[in-house]
N, C-alpha and C positions, 0 to 999 in steps of 0.2 A: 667786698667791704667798701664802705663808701667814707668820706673824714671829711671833717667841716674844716675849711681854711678862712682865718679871720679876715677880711677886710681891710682892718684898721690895724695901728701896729701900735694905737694908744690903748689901756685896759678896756674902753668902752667907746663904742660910739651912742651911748645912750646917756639919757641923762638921769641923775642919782636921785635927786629930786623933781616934782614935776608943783609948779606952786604950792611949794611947802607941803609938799605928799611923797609918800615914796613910792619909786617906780615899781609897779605892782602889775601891769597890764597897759595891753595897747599893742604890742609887740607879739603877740601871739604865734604867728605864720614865722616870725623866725624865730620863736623858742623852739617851735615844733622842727624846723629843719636843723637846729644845731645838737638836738638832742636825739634827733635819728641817727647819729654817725655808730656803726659798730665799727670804726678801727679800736684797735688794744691803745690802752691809755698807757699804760706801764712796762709792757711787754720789750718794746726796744730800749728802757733808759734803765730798768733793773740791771743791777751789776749781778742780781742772785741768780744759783745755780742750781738747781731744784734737789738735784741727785747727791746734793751734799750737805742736803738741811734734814735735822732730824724732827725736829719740831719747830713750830711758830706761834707770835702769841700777835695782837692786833689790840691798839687801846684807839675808845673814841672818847672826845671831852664832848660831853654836853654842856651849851651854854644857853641861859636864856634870861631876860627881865622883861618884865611885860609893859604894855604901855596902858598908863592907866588919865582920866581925864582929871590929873591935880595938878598943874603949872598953878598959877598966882592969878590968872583970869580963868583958871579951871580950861587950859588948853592943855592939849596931848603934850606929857613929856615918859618920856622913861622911868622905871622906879627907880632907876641907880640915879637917873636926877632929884629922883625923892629923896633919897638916903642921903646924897651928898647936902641937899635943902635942911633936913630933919635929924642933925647925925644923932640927939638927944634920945631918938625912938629904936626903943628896940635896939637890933641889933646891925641899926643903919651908920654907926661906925665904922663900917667894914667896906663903906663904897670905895674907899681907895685901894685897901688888898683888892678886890673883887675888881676894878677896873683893871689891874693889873697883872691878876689871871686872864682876863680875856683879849691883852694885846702877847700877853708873854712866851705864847710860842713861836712868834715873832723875832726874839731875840734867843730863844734856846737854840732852835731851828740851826740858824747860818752858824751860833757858837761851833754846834758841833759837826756840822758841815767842815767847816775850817780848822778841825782839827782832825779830821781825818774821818771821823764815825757815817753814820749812813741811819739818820733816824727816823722814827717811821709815827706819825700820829695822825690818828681821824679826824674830825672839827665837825661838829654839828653845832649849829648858831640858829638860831631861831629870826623871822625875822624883823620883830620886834627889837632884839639888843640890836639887828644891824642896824634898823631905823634909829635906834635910841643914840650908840654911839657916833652917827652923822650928826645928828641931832646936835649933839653935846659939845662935838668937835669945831660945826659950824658956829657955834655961839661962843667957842673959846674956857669951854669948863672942862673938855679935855682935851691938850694936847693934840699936834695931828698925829703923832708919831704912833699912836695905836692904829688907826686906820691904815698908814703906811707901812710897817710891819708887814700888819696883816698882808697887803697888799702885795708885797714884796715875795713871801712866802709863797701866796700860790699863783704868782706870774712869771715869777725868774725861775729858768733853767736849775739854775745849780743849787733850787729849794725844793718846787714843786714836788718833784717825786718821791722826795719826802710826808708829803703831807697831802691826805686824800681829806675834800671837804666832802659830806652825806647831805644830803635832798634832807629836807623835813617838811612839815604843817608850817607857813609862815607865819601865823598866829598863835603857834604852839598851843593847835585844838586837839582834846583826845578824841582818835577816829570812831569809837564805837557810839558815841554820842553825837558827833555833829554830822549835820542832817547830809543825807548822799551827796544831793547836788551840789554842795558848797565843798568835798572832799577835792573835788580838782580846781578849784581856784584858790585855796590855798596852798596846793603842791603846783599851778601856775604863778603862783603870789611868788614865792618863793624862789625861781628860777628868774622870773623877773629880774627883782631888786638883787639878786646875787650878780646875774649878769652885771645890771646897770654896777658897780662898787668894782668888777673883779674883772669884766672882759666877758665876752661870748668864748673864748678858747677855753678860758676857764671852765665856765658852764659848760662846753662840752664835756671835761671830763670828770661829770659829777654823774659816778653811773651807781652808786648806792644810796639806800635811804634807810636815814631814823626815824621814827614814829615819837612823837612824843609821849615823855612818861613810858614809852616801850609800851604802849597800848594797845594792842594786836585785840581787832573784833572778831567774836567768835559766832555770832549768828551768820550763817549760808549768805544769803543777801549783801547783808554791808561788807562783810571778808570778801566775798566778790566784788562789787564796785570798789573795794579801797583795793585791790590786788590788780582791777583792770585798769584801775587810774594812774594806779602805779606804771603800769607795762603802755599806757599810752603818752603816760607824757615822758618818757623813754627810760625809765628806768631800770635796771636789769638788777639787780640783788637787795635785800631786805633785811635789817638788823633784828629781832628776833629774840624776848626773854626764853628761857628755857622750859618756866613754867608755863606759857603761854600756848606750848603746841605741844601736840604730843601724835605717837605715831598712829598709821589710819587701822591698824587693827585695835586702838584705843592704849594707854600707856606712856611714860615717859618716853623720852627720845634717847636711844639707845648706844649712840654714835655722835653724844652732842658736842665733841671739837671737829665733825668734819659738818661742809653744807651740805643742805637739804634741798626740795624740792617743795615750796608750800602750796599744797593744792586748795584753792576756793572750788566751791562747787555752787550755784545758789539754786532754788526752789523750780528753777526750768531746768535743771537738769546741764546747764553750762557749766564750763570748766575753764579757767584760767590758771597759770602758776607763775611764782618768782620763786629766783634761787636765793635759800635765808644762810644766813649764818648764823650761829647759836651763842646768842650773849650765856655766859651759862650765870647760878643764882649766884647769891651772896652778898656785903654790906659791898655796893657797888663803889661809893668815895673810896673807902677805904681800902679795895679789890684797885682799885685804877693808881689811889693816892701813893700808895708801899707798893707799885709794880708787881702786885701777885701774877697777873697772867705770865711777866717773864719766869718768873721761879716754876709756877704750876708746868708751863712748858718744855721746862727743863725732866719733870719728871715722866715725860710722855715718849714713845718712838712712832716710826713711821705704822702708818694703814693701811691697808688697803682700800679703794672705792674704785667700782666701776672696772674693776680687774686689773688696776694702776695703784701702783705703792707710791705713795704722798704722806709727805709729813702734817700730820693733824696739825690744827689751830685755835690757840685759847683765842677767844675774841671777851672782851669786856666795855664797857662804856661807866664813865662816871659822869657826875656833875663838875664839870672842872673848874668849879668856887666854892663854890659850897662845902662848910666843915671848915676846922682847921686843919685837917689833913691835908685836903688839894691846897690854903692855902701855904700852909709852912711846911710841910713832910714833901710832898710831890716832886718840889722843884730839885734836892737834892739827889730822891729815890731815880727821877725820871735820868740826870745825868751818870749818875752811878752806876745802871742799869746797863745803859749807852756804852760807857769806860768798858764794859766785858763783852759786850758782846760783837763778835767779830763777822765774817763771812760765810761761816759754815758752822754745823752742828743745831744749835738753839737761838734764833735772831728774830726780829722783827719784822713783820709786813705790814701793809696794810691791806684792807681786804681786796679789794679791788684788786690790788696788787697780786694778793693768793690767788684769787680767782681764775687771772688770766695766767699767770703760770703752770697752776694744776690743767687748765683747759689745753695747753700748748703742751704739757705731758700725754694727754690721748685722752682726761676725762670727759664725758660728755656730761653737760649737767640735766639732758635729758632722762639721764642714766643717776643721779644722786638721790639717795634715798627721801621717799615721799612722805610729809609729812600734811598734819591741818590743824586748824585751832584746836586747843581744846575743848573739851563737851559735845564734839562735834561726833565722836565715833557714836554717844548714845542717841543723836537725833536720826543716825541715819540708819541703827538698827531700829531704832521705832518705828522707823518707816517701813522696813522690810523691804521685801521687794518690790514695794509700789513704786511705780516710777513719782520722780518729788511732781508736786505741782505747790503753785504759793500755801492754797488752803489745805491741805497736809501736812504741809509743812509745820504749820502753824500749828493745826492738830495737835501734831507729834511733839512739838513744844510744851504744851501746854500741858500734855498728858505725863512730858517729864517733872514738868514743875509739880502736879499735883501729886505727885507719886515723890519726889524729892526738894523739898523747903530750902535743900539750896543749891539747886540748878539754876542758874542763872545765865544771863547772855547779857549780862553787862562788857563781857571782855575780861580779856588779863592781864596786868601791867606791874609793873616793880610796885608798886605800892597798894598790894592786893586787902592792905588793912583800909584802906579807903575807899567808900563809893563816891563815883560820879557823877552819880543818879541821886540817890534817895538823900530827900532832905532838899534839892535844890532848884524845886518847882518854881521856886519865884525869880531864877535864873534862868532853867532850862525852857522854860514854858514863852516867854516875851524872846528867847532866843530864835525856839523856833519860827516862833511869828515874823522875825523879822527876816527872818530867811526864806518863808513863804512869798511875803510880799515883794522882796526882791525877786525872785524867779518872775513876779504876777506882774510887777510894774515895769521892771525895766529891761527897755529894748534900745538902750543906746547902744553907738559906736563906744569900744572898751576904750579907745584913743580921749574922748570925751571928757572934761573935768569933773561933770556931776556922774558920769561910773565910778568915777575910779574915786571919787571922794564916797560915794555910798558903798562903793564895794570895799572901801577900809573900812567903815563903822562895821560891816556884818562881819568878818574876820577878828575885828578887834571883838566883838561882843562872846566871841566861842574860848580867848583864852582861856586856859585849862584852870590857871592862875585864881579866877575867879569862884572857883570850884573845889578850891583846894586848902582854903584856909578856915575854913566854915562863915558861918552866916556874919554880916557885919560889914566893916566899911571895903569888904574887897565885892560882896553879893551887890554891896551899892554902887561900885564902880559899873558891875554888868550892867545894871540897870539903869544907870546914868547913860550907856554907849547905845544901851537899845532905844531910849527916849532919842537922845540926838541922831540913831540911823534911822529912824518910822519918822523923824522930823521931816529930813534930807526925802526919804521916799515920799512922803507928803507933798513937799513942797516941791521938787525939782523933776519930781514924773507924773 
């Protein structure tokens, strides 16, 4: 096994911003060697005992505000800078709770550190809110003590192993839409600017990822490159809605508190896989807000996998603002939860944490049941025995849809009453454009100011954000960021 030793003994030797841009790229050659380390991240600091836990449950907060172009010269700021600007609108009164979910496990953390507990939460950040809250903090609209916190949590010894951060889309884009080649520079976006804020040690041990929205693609092709981008820029497990996969003889997932095996397959007949963990369904705020995975966990016993008895794992993610749940219900459910539970029987992990645990009891995750997107069993009986090739593939597509009005390969994600597609041509269409002529125009050094200033207009043009409120001044926003990136590719290559 090989383990990356830092350098530096300050968080970063990088810098956070780079002329009022956030560190996004340029650093490449050592993302790649910090993220190649397989030593156990958790392995030596866990006090847990595996052969004395019955059950486990794993919460991740999802965070995210997107960065939209409305400052007061129509410059990039945050929308929680919007809301703090706007509090009259909507329901942008809420910027101060909402700032204060996103530094506040920060102070949960060390509370219950210091009183004895041993608490366990995921953090998925997008990385828009991170740009946003530097952003915010550098100008004096927040505080630094939110970024400090934060800071503090996943750097100091007697916090970290508490709290596992997850890899996401820097731009919080949903994967089954945005165009392949730009799927790894926002999963390198995002290690980036995590690094530059947090440390290279840190970014070592970020060896899980969320998908925003929980967006798992289910056509051959894209599940393949997002599954191989995954496993190259070094990531080893995948967060995973329930409804989103199902097993390869076709079917729910059967076993869905232990992990999986997610196999991509695409149309040559290649194969890649990550090990998933199974968010399983249900109203997700309020599954994370009232601590259900601990209770669900309570009523579960040990499994077997791989011919190794292991205590299953509820895994869940919320929005960790979002609602008055996470923000008034959580904070009290989350320490109360904490107060009971002890070192053996029904406790907490985090994934990462399970992972390496069950693997050091003798599981092999070559050996954990195999799973694939959904819709996926019927493209590959269509197929038959033909070996895939692309235009067969497609064939077999095609001859599902006309036989069923609603096969689809949009993807599955928590919010399967929306598409991400239909309806939003006058987004997705100048999206892809700009993403074409990026590939077509630019051959700079990524270290360069006009990359890395063109390469945030095309990431910022993919939030998801844009797509999700229907047509209006959020569809204007897209297209406000595609005008200014086709500027930038115009004028600077």
């Amino acid at each position: 096994m090989t383990a990356f030793s830092p350098t530096s003994t300050q968080p970063s030797d990088l810098p956070v911003l780079i002329e009022g841009l956030p560190n996004i790229c340029g650093w490449e050659d050592r993302v790649v060697e910090v993220m190649s380390s397989t030593a156990p991240v958790f392995l030596e600091r866990t006090p847990v005992r595996l052969e004395q836990v019955q059950a486990a449950f794993a919460i991740a907060l999802h965070m995210h505000q997107p960065t939209i172009p409305a400052g007061a010269q129509g410059e990039l700021i945050s929308n929680l800078q919007h809301m703090f600007e706007h509090p009259g609108e909507g329901d942008n009164h809420n910027a101060g709770p909402f700032a204060w979910c996103y530094g506040r496990m920060g102070e949960f953390i060390p509370k219950l550190v210091h009183s004895g507990r041993q608490p366990r939460v995921m953090l998925d950040y997008s990385g828009n809110l991170l740009w946003g809250l530097q952003q915010m903090t550098d100008s004096g609209r927040l505080g630094p003590e939110l970024l400090d916190n934060l800071r503090r949590i996943t750097t100091d010894p007697a916090y970290w192993p508490c709290v596992e951060w997850l890899g996401t889309m820097w731009s919080h884009t949903v994967v089954p839409s945005t165009p392949i080649p730009d799927l790894k520079l926002h999963i390198r976006a995002w290690q980036h600017h995590f690094a530059s804020l947090f440390g290279w040690e840190a970014l070592s041990r970020v060896r899980g990822f969320s998908p925003p929205e929980m967006h798992l693609p289910n056509h051959p092709d894209t599940l393949y490159e997002f599954v191989k981008a995954l496993r190259d820029c070094g990531y080893r497990w995948l967060l995973v809605q329930e409804h989103s996969v199902e097993m390869l003889q076709g079917g729910p997932i059967d076993h869905k508190h232990l992990p999986h095996r997610l196999i991509a397959r695409n149309s040559q007949g290649e194969e890649v896989s990550i090990t998933a963990l199974i968010k399983t369904q249900g109203s997700d705020t309020k599954l994370v807000g009232q601590m259900q995975p601990y209770y669900e966990a309570k009523t579960l016993a040990r499994q077997e996998l791989a011919g190794v008895e292991i205590p299953p794992l509820v895994s869940q993610i919320g929005d960790g603002e979002n609602g008055g749940v996470m923000m008034n219900e959580f904070p009290s459910a989350f320490f109360q939860a904490w107060e009971q539970i002890g070192p053996e029987g029904v406790i907490g992990l985090n994934g990462g944490e399970y992972l390496e645990l069950i693997e050091a009891a003798g599981c092999d995750p070559n050996q954990f049941p195999p799973c694939q997107a959904v819709g996926q069993h019927r493209i590959w009986a269509q197929l038959g025995d033909q070996p895939p090739t692309p235009e067969r593939l497609e064939q077999a597509i095609e001859q599902l849809r006309q036989s069923d009005s609603n096969f689809h390969l949009d993807g599955a994600s928590w919010t399967n009453d929306r598409s991400w597609v239909k309806g939003y041509e006058n987004v997705l269409t100048p999206m892809n454009q700009l993403s074409a002529l990026f590939h077509r125009k630019v051959q700079a050094d990524t270290q360069e100011p006009r990359y890395r200033n063109a390469l945030l207009y095309l990431l910022l043009s993919q939030t998801s954000c844009f797509r999700y409120w229907g047509q209006g001044i959020w569809t204007e926003y897209a297209r406000e960021l595609y005008r200014r990136g086709l500027a930038i590719l115009e004028h600077d290559f």
